[in-house]
C-alpha positions as MATLAB code, in Angstrom:
seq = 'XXXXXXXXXXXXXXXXXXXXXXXXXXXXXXXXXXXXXXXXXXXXXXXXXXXXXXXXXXXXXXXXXXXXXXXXXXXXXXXXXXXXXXXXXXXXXXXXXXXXXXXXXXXXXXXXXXXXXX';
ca = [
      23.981   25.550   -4.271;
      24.457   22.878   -6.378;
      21.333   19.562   -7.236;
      23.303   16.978   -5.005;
      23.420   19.626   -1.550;
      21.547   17.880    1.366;
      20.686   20.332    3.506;
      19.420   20.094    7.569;
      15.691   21.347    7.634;
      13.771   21.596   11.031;
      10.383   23.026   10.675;
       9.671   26.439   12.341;
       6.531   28.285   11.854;
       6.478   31.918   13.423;
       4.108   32.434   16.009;
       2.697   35.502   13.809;
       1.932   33.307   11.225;
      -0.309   30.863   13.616;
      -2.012   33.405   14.857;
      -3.048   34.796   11.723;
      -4.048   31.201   11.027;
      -6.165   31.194   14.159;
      -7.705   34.178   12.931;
      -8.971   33.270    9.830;
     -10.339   29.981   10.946;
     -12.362   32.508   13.505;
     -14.128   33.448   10.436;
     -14.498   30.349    8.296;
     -18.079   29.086    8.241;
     -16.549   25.145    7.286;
     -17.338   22.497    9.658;
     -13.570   20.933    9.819;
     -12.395   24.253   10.837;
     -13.887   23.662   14.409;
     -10.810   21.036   14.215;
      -7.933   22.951   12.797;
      -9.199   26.155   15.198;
     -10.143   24.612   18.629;
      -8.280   20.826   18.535;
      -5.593   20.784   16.158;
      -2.117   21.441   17.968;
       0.388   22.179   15.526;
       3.622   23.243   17.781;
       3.004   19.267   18.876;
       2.962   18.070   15.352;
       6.211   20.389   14.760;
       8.048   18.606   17.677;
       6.880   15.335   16.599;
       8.639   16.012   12.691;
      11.724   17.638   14.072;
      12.088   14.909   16.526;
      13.147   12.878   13.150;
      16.214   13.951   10.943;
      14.859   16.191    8.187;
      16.591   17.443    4.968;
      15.839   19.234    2.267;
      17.721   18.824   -1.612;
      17.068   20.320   -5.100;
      16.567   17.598   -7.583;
      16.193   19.075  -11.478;
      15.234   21.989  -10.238;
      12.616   20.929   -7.427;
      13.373   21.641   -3.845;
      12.092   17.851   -2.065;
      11.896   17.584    1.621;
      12.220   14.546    2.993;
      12.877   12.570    6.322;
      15.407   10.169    7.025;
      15.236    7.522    9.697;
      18.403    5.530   10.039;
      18.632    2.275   10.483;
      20.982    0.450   13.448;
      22.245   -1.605   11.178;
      25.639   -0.860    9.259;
      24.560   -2.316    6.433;
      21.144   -1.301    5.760;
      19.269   -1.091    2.624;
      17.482    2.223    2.167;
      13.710    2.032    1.134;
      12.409    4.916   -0.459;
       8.359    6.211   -0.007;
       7.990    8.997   -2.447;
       4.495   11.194   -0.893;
       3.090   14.387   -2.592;
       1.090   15.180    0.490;
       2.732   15.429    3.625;
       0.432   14.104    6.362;
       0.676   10.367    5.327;
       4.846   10.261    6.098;
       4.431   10.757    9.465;
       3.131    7.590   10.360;
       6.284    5.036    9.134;
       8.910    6.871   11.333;
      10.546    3.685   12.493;
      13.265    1.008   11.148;
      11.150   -0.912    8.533;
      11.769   -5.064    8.667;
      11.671   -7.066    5.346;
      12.052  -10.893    5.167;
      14.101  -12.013    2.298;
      14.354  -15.718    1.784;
      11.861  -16.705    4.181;
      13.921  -16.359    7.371;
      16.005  -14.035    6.724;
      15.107  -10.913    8.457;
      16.941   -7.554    7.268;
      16.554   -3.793    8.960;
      15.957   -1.319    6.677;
      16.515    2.525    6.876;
      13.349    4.688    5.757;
      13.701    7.630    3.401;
      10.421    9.626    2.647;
      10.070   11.985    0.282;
       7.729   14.962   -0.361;
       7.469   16.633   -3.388;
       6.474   20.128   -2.631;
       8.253   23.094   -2.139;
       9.708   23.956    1.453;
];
């Protein structure tokens, strides 16, 4: 695997693993974890990312996952968000619009980034 590989990622958390999640927020005396325990639905959040082209790539030695939401147009110029928490990319998961010389609208593809290991 060389720094330039892009490769497909799709988010998959074992079922093991949530439960054991479950259980420890069963024993957590911390008022959010009434949220993450008894509200929170993460296999919804999981469809909602891997309903959006993910990748993963190694960049100086740093594995960065990050989404990638095409744009319709041929053409498009790519703008780059850069994160280093994950729940604020979810949010911009659409073509982006910029107007360049005052009439001119342009569609831009969306590439965000988040630097932490996957």
């Amino acid at each position: 695997m060389n720094d330039e590989e892009i490769r497909p990622y799709r988010i998959r958390v074992p079922d093991d693993e949530l439960a054991h999640l479950q259980d420890r927020l069963m024993r957590i005396r911390w008022a959010p974890a009434e949220y993450w325990r008894d509200r929170y639905d993460w296999r919804a959040w999981e469809a909602r990312l891997n309903a959006h082209s993910q990748y993963t790539t190694t960049i100086d030695g740093t594995n960065v996952h990050f989404l990638h939401v095409r744009s319709p147009e041929p053409d498009a110029i790519a703008l780059v968000f850069r994160r280093r928490d994950g729940h604020v990319y979810l949010e911009p998961c659409n073509p982006a619009y910029a107007v360049i010389d005052g009439d001119e609208a342009v569609v831009l593809g969306v590439v965000i980034s988040v630097l932490r290991s996957v």
